[in-house]
C-alpha positions in Angstrom: -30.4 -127.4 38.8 -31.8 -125.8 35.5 -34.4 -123.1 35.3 -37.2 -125.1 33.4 -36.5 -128.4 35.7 -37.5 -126.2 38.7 -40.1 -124.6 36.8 -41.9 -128.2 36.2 -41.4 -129.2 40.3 -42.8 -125.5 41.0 -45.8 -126.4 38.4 -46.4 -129.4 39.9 -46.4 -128.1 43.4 -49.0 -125.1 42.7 -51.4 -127.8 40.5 -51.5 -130.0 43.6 -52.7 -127.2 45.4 -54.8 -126.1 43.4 -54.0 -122.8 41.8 -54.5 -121.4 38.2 -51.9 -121.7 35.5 -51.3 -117.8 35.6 -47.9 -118.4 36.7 -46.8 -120.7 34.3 -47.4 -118.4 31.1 -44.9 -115.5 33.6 -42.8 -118.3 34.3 -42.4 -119.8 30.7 -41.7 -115.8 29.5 -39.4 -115.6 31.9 -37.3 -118.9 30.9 -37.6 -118.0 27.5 -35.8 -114.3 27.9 -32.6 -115.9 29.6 -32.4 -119.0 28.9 -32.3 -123.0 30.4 -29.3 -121.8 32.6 -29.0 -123.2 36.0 -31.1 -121.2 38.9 -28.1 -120.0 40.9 -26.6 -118.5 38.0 -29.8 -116.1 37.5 -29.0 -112.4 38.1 -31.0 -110.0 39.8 -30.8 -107.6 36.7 -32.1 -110.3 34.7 -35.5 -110.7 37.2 -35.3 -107.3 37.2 -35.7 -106.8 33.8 -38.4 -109.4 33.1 -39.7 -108.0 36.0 -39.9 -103.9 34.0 -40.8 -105.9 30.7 -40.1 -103.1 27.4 -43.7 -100.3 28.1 -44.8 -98.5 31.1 -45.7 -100.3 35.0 -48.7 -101.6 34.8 -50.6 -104.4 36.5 -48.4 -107.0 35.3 -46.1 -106.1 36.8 -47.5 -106.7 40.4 -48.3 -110.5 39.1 -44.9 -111.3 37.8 -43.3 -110.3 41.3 -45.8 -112.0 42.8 -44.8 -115.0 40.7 -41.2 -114.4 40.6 -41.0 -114.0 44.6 -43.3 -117.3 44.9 -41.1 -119.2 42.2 -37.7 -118.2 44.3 -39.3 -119.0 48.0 -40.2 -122.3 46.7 -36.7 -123.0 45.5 -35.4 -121.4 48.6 -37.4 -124.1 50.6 -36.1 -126.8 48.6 -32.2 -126.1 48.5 -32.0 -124.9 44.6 -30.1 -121.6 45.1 -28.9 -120.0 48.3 -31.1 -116.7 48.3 -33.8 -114.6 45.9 -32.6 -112.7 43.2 -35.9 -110.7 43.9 -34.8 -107.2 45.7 
């Protein structure tokens, strides 16, 4: 399944909970630096590097894990790749 079709599902969940749209600005910079490919073709390097962004650790970081590791246990749950690319 592609990135952004699991990004919309994911969006959809968290609104129906209730939760801010935080994740959806990490989420939509995240698609945008590699791409509509399919989510079990995502590489660890490349969270890894979204993750590290281009200037020192900072608090970002914490809340783009915390997005990226939501993001992958949701499609975990639903069958849309076989295990996280968060490590």
């Amino acid at each position: 399944m592609k990135l952004l079709s699991v990004i919309d599902q994911f969006k959809k969940f968290r609104a129906s909970l209730g939760v801010g749209t935080k994740d959806t600005q990490h989420l939509r910079i995240f698609r945008e630096g590699i791409g509509n490919i399919d989510i079990k073709n995502i590489t660890e390097a490349q969270v890894q590097k979204f993750l590290l962004g281009s200037g020192p650790l900072t608090q970002t970081y914490m809340c783009r894990h915390a997005t990226i590791n939501g993001f992958f246990k949701f499609a975990l749950a639903r069958g849309y790749c076989s295990h996280s690319r968060l490590h």
